[in-house]
C-alpha atoms as an extended CHARMM CRD file, in Angstrom:
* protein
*
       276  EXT
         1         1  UNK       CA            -28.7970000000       28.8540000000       19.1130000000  PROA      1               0.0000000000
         2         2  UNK       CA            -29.0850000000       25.7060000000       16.6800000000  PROA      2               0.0000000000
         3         3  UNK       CA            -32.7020000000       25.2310000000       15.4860000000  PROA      3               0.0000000000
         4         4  UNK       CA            -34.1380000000       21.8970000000       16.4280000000  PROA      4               0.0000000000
         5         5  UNK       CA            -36.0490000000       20.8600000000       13.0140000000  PROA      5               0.0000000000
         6         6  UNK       CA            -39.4750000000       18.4630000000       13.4020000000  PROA      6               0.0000000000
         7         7  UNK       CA            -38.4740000000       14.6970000000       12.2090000000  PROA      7               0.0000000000
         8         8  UNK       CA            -37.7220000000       14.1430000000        8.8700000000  PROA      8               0.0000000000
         9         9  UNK       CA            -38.3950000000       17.7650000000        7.3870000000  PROA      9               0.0000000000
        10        10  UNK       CA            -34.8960000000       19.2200000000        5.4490000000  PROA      10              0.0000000000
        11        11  UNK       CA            -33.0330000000       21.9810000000        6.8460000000  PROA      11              0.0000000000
        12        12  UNK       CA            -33.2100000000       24.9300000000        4.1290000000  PROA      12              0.0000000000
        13        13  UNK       CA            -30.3700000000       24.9240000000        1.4300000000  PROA      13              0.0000000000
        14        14  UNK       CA            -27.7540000000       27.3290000000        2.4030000000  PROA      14              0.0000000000
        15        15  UNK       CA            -26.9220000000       29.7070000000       -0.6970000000  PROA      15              0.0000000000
        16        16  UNK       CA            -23.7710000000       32.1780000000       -0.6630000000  PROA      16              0.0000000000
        17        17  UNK       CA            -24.2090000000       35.3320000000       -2.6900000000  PROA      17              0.0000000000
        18        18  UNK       CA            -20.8480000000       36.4810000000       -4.3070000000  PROA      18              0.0000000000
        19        19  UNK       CA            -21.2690000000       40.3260000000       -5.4960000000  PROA      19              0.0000000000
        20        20  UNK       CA            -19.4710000000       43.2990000000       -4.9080000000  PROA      20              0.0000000000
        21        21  UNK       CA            -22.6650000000       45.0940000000       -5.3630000000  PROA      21              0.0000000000
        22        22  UNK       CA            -24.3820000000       45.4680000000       -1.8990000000  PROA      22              0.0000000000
        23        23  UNK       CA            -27.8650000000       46.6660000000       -2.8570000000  PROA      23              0.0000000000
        24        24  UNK       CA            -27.9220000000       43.5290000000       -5.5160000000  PROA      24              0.0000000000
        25        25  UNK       CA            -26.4660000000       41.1410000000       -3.1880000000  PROA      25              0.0000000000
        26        26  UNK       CA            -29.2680000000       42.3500000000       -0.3990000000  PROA      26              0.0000000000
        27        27  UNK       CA            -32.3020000000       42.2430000000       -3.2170000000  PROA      27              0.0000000000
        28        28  UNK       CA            -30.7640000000       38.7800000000       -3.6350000000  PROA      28              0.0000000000
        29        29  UNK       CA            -30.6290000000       37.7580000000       -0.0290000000  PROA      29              0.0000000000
        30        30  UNK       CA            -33.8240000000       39.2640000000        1.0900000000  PROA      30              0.0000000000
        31        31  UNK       CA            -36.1710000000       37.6860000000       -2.3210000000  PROA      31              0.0000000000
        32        32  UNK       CA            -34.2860000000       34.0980000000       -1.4060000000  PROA      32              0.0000000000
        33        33  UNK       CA            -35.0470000000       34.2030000000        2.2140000000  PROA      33              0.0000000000
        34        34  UNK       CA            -38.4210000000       35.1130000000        1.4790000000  PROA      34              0.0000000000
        35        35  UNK       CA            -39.0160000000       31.8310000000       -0.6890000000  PROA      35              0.0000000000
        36        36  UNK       CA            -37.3460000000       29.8130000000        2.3720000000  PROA      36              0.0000000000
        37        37  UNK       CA            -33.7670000000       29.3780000000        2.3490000000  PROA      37              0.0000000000
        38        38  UNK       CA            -31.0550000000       30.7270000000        4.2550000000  PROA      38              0.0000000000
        39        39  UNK       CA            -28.4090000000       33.2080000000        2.6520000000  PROA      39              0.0000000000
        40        40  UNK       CA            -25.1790000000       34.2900000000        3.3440000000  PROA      40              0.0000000000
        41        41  UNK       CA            -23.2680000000       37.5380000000        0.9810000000  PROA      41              0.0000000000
        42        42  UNK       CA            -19.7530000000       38.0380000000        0.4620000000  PROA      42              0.0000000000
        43        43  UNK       CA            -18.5010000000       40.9580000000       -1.0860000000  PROA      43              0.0000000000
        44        44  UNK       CA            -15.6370000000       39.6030000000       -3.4410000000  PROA      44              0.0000000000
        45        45  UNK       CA            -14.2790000000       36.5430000000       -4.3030000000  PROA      45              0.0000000000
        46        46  UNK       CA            -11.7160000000       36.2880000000       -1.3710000000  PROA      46              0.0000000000
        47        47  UNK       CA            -14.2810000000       36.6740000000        1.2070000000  PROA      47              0.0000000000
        48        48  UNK       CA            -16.5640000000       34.3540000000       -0.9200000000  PROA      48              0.0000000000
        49        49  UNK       CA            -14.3940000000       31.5130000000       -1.3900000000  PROA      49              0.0000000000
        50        50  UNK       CA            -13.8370000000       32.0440000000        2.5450000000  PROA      50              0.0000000000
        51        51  UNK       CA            -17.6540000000       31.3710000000        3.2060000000  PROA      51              0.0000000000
        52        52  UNK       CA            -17.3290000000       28.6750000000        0.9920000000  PROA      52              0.0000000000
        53        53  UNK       CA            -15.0480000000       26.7860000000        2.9680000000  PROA      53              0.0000000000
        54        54  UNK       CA            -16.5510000000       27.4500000000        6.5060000000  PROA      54              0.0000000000
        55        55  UNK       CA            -20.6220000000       26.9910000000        5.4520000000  PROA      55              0.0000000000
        56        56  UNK       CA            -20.3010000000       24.3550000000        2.8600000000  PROA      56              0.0000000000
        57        57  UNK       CA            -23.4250000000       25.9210000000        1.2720000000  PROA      57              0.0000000000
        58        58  UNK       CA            -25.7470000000       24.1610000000       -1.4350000000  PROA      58              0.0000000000
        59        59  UNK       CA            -26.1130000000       26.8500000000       -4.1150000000  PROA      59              0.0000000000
        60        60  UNK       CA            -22.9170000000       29.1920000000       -5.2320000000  PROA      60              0.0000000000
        61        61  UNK       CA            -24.3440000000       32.8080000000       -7.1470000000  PROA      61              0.0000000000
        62        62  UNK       CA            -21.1060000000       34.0700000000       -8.1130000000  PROA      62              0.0000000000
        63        63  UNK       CA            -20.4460000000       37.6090000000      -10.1110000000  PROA      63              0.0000000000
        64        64  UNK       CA            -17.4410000000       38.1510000000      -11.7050000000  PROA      64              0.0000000000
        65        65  UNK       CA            -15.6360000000       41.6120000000      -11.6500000000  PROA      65              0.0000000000
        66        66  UNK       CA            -14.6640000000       42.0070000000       -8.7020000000  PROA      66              0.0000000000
        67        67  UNK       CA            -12.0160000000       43.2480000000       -6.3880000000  PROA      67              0.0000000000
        68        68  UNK       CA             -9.1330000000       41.0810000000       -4.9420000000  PROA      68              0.0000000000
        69        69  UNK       CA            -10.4480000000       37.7880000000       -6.9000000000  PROA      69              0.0000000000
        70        70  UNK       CA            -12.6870000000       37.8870000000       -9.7600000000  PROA      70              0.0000000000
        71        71  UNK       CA            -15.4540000000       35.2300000000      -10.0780000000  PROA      71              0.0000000000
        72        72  UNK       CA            -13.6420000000       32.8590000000      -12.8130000000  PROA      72              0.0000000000
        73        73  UNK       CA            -10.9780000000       32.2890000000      -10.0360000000  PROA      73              0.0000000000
        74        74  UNK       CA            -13.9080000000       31.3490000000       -7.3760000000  PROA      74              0.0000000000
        75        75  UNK       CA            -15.4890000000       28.7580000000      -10.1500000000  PROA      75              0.0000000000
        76        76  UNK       CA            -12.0380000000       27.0670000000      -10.8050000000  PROA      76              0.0000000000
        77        77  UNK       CA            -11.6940000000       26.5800000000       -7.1650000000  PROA      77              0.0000000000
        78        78  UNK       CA            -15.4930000000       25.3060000000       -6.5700000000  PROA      78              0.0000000000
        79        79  UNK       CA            -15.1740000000       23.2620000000       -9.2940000000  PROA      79              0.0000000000
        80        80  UNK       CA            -11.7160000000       21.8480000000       -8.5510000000  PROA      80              0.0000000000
        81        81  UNK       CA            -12.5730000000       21.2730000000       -4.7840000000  PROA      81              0.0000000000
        82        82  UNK       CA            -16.3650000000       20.9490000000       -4.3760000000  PROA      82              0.0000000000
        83        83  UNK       CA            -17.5720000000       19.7230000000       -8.1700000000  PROA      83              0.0000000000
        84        84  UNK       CA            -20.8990000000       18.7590000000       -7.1660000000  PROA      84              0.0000000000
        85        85  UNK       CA            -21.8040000000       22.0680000000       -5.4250000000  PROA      85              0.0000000000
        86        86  UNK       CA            -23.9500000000       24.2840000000       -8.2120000000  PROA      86              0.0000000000
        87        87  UNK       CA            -22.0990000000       27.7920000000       -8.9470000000  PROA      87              0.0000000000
        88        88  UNK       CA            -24.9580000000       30.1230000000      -10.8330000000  PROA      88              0.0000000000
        89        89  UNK       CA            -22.7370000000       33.5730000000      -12.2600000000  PROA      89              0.0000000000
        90        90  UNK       CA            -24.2960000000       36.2410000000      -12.4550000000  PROA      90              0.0000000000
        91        91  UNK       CA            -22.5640000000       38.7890000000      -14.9830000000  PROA      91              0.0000000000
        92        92  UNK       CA            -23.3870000000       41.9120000000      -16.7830000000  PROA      92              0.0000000000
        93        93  UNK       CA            -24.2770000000       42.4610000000      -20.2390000000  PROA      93              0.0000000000
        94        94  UNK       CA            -20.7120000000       43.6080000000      -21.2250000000  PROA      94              0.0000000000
        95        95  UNK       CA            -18.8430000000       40.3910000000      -20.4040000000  PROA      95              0.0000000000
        96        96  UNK       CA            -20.8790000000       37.4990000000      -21.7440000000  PROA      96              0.0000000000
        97        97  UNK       CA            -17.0400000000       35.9610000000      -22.7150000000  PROA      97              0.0000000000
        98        98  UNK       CA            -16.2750000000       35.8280000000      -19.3000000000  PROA      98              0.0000000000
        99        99  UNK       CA            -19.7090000000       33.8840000000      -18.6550000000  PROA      99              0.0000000000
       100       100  UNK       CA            -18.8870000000       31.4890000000      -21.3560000000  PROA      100             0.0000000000
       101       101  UNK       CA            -15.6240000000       31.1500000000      -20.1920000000  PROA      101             0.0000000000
       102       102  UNK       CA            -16.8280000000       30.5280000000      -16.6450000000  PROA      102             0.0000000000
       103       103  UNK       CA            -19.3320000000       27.6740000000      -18.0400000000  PROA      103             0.0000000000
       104       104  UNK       CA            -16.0920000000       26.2390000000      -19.6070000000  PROA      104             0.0000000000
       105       105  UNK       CA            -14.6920000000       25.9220000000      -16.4470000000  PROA      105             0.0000000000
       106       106  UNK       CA            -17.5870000000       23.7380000000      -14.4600000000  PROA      106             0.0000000000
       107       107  UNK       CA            -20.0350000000       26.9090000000      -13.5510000000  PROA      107             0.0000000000
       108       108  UNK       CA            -23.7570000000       25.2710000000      -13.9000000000  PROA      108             0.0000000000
       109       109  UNK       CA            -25.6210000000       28.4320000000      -15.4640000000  PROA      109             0.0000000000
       110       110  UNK       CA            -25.1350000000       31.9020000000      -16.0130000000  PROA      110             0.0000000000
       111       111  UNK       CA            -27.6650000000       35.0380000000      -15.7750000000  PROA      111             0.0000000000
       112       112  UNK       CA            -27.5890000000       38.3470000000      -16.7980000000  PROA      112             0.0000000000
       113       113  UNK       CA            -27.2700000000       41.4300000000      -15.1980000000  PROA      113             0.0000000000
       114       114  UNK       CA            -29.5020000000       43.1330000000      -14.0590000000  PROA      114             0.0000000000
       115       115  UNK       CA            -32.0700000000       40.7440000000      -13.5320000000  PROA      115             0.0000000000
       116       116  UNK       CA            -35.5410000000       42.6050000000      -13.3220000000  PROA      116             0.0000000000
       117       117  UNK       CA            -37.2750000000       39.6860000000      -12.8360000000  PROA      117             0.0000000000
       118       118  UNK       CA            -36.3740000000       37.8780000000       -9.8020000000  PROA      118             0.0000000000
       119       119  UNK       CA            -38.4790000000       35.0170000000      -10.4430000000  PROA      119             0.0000000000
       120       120  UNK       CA            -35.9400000000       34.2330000000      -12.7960000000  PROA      120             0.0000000000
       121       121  UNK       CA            -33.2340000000       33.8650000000      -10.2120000000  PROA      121             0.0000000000
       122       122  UNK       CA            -35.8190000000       31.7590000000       -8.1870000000  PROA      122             0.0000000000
       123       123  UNK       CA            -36.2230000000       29.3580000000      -10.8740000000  PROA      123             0.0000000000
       124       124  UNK       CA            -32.4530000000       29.0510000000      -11.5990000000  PROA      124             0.0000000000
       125       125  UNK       CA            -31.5820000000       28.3000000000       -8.2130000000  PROA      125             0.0000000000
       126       126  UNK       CA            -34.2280000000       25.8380000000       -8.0980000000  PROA      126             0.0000000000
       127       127  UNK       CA            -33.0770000000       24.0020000000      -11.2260000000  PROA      127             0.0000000000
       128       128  UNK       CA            -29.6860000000       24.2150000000      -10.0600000000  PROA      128             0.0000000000
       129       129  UNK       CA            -30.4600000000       22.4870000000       -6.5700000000  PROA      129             0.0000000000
       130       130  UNK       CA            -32.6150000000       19.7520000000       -8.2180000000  PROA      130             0.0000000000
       131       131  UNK       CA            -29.3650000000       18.6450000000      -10.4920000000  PROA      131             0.0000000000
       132       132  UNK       CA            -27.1880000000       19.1690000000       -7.3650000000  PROA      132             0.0000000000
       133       133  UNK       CA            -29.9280000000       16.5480000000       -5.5510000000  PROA      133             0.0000000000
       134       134  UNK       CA            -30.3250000000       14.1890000000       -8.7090000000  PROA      134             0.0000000000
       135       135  UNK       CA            -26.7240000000       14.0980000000       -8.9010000000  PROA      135             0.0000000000
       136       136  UNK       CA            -25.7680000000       12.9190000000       -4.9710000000  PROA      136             0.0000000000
       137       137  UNK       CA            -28.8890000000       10.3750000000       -5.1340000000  PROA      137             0.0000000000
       138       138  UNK       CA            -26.8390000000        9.1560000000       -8.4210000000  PROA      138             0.0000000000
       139       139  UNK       CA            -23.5110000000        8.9080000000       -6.1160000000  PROA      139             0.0000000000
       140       140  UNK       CA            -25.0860000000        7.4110000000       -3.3700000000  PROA      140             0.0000000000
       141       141  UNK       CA            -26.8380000000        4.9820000000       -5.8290000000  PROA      141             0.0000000000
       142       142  UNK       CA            -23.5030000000        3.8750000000       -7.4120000000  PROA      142             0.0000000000
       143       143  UNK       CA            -21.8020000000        4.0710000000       -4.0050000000  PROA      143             0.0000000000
       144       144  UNK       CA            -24.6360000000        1.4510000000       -2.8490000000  PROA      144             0.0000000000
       145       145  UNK       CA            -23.9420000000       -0.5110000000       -5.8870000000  PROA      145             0.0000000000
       146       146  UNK       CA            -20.3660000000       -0.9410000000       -5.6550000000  PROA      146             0.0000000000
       147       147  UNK       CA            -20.7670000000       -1.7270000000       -2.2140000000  PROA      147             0.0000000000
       148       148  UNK       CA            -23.4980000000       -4.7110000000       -2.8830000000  PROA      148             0.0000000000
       149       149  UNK       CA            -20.9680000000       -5.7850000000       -5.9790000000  PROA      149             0.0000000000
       150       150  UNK       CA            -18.0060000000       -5.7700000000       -3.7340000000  PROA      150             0.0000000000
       151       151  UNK       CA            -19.8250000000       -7.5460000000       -0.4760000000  PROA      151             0.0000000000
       152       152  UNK       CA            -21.7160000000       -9.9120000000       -3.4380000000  PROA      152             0.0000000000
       153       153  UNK       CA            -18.0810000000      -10.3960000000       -4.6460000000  PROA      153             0.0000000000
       154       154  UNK       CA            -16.6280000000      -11.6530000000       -1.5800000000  PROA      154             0.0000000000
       155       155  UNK       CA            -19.7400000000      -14.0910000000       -0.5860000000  PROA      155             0.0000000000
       156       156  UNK       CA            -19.0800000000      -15.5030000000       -4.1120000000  PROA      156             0.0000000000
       157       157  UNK       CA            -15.4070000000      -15.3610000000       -2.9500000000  PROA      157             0.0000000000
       158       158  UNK       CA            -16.2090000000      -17.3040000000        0.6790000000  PROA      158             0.0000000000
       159       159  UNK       CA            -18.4840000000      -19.9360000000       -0.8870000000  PROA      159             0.0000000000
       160       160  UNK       CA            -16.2850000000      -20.9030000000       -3.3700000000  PROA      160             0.0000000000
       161       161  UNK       CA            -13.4950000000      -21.0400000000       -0.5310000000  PROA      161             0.0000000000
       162       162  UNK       CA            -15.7150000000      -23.0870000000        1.8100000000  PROA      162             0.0000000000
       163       163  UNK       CA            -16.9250000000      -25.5080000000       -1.2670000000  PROA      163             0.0000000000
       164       164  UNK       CA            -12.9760000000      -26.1690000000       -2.2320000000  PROA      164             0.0000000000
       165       165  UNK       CA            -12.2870000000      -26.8490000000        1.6320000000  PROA      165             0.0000000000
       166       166  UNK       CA            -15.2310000000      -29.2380000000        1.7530000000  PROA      166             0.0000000000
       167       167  UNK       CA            -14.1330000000      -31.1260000000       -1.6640000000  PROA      167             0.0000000000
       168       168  UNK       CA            -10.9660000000      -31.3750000000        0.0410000000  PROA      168             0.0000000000
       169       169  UNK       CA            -11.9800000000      -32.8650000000        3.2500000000  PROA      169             0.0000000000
       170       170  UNK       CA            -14.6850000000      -35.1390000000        1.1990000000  PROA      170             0.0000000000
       171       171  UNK       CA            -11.3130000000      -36.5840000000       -0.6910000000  PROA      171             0.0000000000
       172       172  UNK       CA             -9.5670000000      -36.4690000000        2.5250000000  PROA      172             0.0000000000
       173       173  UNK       CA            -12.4510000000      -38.9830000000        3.5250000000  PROA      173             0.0000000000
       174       174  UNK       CA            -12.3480000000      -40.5800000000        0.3650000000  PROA      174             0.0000000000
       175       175  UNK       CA             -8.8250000000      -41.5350000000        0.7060000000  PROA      175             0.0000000000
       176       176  UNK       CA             -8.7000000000      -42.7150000000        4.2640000000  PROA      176             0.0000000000
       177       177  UNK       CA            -11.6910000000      -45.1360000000        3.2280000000  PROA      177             0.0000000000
       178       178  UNK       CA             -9.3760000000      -45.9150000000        0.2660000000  PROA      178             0.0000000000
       179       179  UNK       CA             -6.3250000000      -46.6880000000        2.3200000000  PROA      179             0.0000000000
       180       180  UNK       CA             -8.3930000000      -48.1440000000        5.2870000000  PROA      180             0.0000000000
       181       181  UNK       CA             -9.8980000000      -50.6840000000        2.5330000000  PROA      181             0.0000000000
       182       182  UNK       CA             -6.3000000000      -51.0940000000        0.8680000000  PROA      182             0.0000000000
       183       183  UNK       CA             -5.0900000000      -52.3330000000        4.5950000000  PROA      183             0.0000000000
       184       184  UNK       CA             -8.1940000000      -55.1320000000        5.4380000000  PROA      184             0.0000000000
       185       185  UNK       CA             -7.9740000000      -56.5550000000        2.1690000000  PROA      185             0.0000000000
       186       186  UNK       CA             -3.9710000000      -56.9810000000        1.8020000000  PROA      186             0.0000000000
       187       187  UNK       CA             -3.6900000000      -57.6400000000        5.5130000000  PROA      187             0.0000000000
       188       188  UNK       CA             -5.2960000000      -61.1230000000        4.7320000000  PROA      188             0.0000000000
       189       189  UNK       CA             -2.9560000000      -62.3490000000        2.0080000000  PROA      189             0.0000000000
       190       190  UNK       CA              0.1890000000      -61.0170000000        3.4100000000  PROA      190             0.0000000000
       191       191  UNK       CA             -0.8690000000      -62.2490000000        7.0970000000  PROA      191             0.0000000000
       192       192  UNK       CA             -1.3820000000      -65.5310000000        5.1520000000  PROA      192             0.0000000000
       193       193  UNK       CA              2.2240000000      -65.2410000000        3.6510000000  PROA      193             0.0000000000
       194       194  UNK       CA              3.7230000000      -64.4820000000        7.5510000000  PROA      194             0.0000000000
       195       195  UNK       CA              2.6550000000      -67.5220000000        9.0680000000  PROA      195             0.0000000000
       196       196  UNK       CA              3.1710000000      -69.6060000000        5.8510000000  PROA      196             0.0000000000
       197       197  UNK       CA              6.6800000000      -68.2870000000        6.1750000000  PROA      197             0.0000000000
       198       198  UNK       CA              6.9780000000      -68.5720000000        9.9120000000  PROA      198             0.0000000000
       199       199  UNK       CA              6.2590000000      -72.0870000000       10.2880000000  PROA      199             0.0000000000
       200       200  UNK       CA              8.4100000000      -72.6860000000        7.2930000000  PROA      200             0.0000000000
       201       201  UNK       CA             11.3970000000      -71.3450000000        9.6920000000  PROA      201             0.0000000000
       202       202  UNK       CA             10.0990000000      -73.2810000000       12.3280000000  PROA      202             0.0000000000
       203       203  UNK       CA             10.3290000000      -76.4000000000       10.1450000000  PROA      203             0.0000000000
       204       204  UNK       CA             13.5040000000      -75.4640000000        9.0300000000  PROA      204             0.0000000000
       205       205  UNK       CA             14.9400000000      -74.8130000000       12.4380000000  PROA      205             0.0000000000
       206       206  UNK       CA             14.0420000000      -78.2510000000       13.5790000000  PROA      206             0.0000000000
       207       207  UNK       CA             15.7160000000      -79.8260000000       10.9740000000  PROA      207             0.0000000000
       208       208  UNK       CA             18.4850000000      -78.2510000000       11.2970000000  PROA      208             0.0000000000
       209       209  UNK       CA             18.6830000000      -79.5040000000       14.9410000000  PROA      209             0.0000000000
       210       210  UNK       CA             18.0640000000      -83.0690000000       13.4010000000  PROA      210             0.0000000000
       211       211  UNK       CA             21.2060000000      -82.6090000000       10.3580000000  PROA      211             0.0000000000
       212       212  UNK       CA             23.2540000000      -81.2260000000       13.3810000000  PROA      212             0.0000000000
       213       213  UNK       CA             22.9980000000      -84.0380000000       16.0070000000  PROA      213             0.0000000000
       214       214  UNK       CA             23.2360000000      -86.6240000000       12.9120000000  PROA      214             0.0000000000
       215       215  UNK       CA             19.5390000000      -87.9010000000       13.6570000000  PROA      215             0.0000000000
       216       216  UNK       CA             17.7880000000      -86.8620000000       10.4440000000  PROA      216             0.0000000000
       217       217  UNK       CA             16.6080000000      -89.2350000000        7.9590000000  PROA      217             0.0000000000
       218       218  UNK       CA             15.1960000000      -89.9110000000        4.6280000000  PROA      218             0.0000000000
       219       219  UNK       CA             11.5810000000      -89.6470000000        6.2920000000  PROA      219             0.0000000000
       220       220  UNK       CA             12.7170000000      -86.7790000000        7.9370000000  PROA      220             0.0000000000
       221       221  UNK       CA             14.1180000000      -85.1290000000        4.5700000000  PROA      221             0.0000000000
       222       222  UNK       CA             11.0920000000      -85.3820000000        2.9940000000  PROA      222             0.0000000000
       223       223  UNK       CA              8.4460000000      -84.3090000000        5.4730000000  PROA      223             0.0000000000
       224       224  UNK       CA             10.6970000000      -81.3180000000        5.3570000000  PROA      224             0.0000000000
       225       225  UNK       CA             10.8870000000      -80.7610000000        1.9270000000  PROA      225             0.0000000000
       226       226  UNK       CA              6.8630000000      -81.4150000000        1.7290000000  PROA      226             0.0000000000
       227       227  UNK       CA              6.6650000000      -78.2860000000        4.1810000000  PROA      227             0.0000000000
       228       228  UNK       CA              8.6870000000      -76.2890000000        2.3100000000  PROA      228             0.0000000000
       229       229  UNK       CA              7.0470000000      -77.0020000000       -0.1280000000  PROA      229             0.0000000000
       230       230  UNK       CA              3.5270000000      -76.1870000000        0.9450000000  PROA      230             0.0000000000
       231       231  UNK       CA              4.8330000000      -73.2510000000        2.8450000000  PROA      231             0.0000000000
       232       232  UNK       CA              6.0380000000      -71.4250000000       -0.7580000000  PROA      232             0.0000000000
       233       233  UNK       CA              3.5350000000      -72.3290000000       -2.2630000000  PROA      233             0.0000000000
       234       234  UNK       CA              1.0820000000      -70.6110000000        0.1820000000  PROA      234             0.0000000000
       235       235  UNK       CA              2.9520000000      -67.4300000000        0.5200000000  PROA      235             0.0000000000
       236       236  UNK       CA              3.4900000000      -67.1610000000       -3.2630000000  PROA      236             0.0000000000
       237       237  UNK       CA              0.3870000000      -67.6440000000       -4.1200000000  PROA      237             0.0000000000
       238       238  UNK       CA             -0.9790000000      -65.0840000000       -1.2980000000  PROA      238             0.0000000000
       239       239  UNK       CA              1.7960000000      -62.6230000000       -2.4800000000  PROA      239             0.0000000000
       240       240  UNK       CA              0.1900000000      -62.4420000000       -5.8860000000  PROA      240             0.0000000000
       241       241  UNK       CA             -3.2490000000      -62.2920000000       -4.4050000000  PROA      241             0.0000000000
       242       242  UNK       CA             -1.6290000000      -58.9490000000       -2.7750000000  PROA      242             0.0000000000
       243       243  UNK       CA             -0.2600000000      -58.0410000000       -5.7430000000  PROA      243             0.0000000000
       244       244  UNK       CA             -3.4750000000      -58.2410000000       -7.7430000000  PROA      244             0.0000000000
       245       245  UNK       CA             -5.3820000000      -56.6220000000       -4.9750000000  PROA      245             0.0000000000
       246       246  UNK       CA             -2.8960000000      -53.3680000000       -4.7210000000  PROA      246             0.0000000000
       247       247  UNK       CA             -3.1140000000      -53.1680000000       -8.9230000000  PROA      247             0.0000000000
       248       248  UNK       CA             -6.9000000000      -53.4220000000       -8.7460000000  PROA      248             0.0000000000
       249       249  UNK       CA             -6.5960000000      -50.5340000000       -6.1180000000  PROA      249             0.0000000000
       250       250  UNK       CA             -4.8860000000      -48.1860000000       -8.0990000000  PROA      250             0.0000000000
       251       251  UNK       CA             -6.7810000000      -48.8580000000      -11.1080000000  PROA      251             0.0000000000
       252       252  UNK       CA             -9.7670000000      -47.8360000000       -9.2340000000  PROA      252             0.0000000000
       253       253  UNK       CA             -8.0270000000      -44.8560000000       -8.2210000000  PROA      253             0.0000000000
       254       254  UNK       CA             -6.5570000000      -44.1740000000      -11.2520000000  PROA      254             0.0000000000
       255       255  UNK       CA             -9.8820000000      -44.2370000000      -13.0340000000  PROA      255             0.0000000000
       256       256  UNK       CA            -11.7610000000      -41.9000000000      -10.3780000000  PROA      256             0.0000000000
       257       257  UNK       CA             -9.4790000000      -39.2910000000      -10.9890000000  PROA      257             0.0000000000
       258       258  UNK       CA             -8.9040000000      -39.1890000000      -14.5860000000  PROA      258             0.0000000000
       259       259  UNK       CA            -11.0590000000      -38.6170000000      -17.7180000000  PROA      259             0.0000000000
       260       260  UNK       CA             -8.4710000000      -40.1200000000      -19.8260000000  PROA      260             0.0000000000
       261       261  UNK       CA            -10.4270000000      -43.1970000000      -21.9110000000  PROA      261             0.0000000000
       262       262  UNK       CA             -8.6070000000      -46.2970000000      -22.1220000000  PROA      262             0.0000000000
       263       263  UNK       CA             -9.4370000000      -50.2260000000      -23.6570000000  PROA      263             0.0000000000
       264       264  UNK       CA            -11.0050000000      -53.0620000000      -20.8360000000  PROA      264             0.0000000000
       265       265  UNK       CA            -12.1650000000      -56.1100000000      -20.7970000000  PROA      265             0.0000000000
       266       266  UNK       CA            -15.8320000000      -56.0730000000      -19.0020000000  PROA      266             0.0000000000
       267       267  UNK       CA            -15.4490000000      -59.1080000000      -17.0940000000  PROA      267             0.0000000000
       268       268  UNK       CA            -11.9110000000      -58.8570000000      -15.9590000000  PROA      268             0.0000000000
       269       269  UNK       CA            -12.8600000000      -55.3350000000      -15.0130000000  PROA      269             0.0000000000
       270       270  UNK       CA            -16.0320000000      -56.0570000000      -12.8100000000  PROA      270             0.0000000000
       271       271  UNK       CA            -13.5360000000      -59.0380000000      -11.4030000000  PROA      271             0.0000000000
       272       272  UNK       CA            -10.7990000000      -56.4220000000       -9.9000000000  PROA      272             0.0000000000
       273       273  UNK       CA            -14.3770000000      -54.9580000000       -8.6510000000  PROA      273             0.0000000000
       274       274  UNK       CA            -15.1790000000      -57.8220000000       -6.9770000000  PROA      274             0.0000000000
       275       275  UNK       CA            -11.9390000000      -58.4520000000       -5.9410000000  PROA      275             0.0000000000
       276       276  UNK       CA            -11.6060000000      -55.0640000000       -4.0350000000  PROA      276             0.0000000000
């Protein structure tokens, strides 16, 4: 049956016991348990690295002559598979190489058998699961860090998206005003220019009706040429009055969009301004 902890204590760290010597693995078991935490033996490395793999414990003491795997094997594995799980071996006097050697490969500590002292083993187990702790509050920290870089990232990512879109609707804006103020400002000349032209073909038409039926005459001739007359010079002078107005509208343009300097004269400059 599962033991239903009070809110917010920590279960006890689970340590696995890897020694093919039963009376040290029980002195072991029974001096941990004591001191609170909860222990499980294996008697060589096989069985060990079985445990392993089903308890996920905290805390790995590992011998390492043994039967069927030795203890370096168990420490590559740990090490290879579960890095930031603490392996302590425990070795005899006789095979401090093997220790070292063990160390090399990603073991934490190392003790030496026999251990007469079992505070000893209390305190390395303790140091061990303080670095194991200081070490996943470090990964969560940097796991919490990239995670406020990456989400920081893409805010920086969506605000510079939304502040293109809204320069690009604000020249969207900027350009409808342009072309809406383009259109009531030439409308006037060149609707000048249509009718100026219009009743010219009106006039024209009528004489023609006049040279046709043999009725036109000198008074005639030159009423019509005074129309045409009039009527060119209206629409020409309109047409340029266009014309002026569509260059003053691209310079204006021209000069909101581009940092390139150029030469003007002030007053014909605020003129096209007034003009527009």
């Amino acid at each position: 049956m599962e033991k239903i902890l009070p809110q917010g204590e920590k279960p006890p760290a689970t340590i696995i016991t890897i020694d093919d010597e039963e009376a040290l693995r029980e002195s072991f078991s029974d001096y941990l348990s004591d001191h609170g935490y909860e222990v499980i033996q294996a008697g060589d490395g096989k069985e060990g690295l079985e445990m392993i793999e089903k308890n996920k414990p905290d805390l790995i003491l590992c011998d390492l002559r043994m039967p069927r795997m030795d203890g370096l094997e168990v420490v590559r594995r740990v090490s290879k598979e579960q890095p930031d799980t603490p392996v302590i071996v425990v070795s005899g006097a006789g095979v401090i190489e093997d220790a070292m050697e063990a160390v090399r490969l990603g073991a934490w500590d190392y003790l030496i058998k026999p251990i007469y002292n079992l505070n000893i083993l209390l305190k390395a187990v303790e140091k061990g699961l303080e670095r194991a702790e200081l070490i996943a509050r470090n990964n969560a920290y940097q796991a919490h860090l990239e995670e406020q870089t990456q989400k920081l990232a893409h805010e920086i990512k969506e605000r510079k998206m939304a502040e293109e879109e809204l320069i690009r609707s604000e020249k969207m804006a900027a350009l409808g005003d342009l072309v809406a103020g383009v259109a009531h400002e030439v409308n006037t000349p060149v609707g000048i220019g249509v009718t100026a032209v219009s009743h010219l073909t009106d006039v024209t038409a009528k004489f023609k009706e006049l040279f046709h039926a043999n009725e036109a005459k000198k008074s005639d001739l030159e009423v019509f040429l005074e129309e045409c007359e009039e009527a060119c010079s209206v629409t020409m002078s309109n047409l340029r009055r266009a014309a002026r107005l569509v260059a003053s509208f691209k310079q204006v343009a021209v000069d909101q969009t581009s940092d390139e300097k150029r030469a003007f004269e002030l007053g014909a400059y605020f003129r096209e301004i007034l003009l527009s």
